[in-house]
C-alpha positions, 0 to 999 in steps of 0.5 A: 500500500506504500507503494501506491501512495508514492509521489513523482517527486518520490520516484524523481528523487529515487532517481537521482540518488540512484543516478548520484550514486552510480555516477560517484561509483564510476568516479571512484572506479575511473580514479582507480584505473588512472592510477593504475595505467599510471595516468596523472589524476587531477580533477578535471581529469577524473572528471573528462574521463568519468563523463561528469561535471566538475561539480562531482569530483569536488563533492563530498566523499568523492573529492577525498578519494580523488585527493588521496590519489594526487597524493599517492601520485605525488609521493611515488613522483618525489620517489623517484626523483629522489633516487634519480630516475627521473628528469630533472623540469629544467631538463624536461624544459629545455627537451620541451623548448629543443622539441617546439623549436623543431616542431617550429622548423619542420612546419615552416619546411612543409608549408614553403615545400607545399607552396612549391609544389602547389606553385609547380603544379599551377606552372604545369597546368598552365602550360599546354596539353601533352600533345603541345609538349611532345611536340614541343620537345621534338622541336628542341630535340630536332634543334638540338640534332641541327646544332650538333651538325653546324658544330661538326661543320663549324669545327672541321671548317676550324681545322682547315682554317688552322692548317691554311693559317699554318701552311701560311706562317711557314711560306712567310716564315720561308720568304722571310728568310729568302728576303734576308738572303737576297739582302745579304747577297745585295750587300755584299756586292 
């Protein structure tokens, strides 16, 4: 007979402490599996992997579970540090700083290689189709071919010239030497 004289604010507030307390049972279970993968608990962390407000994991009996495990995070960190396993956070910071700067470096490389190729492409795509570009390079091949010609005439027209010019120095050299001859000759009569 209680049953039937249950109100909808009863059955609301049944619900929302059923809800209340499966929602703080999943914050405590969510800050058990942080600690245990070794996840850094903060309370906006518990809160964005639980799936609940902020509101909650401040809550009585919720707040102290999360606080313990800073804590026992904090304790385990001043641990290791003390026996010398970790980094030191002016180590950590210049690793941090070397890494941005990198980082930095490799973006401005990729944006500047990016707008190269997007600039290569736009060249091509301007310029005319495959057809226009074959014929294009046979042109230059068959110009290259004619050059190669007019070089091979040019450089035998060259050697003859050279051996005209040589054939000449000894004829001169030769006059040369009979016109001093005669002038001895003259001379001495």
């Amino acid at each position: 007979m209680s049953e039937a004289k249950r109100t909808p604010g009863d059955v609301l507030r049944e619900t929302r402490k059923k809800d209340s307390l499966t929602k703080r049972a999943t914050v405590l279970a969510t800050v058990d599996a942080m600690k245990a993968r070794g996840e850094t608990v903060t309370f906006l962390a518990v809160a964005r992997t639980a799936g609940v407000s902020r509101w909650l994991v401040y809550a009585e009996g919720v707040r102290e579970h999360v606080e313990a495990a800073m804590k026992s995070q904090a304790r385990a960190g001043r641990r290791t540090k003390q026996a010398g396993r970790d980094a030191s956070a002016a180590s950590l910071a210049t690793d941090l700083a070397l890494v941005r700067e990198e980082n930095k470096a490799l973006r401005e490389e990729r944006d500047r290689l990016k707008k190269a190729v997007q600039r290569s492409l736009g060249t091509q795509l301007d310029q005319a189709g495959t057809k226009e570009l074959t014929a294009r390079v046979n042109e230059l091949l068959a110009a290259v071919e004619r050059t190669a010609l007019e070089r091979d005439e040019i450089r035998a027209e060259r050697d003859e010239l050279k051996r005209k010019l040589t054939e000449a120095e000894d004829d001169l050299a030769a006059a040369r030497a009979a016109g001093k001859e005669m002038f001895k000759r003259i001379n001495r009569t």
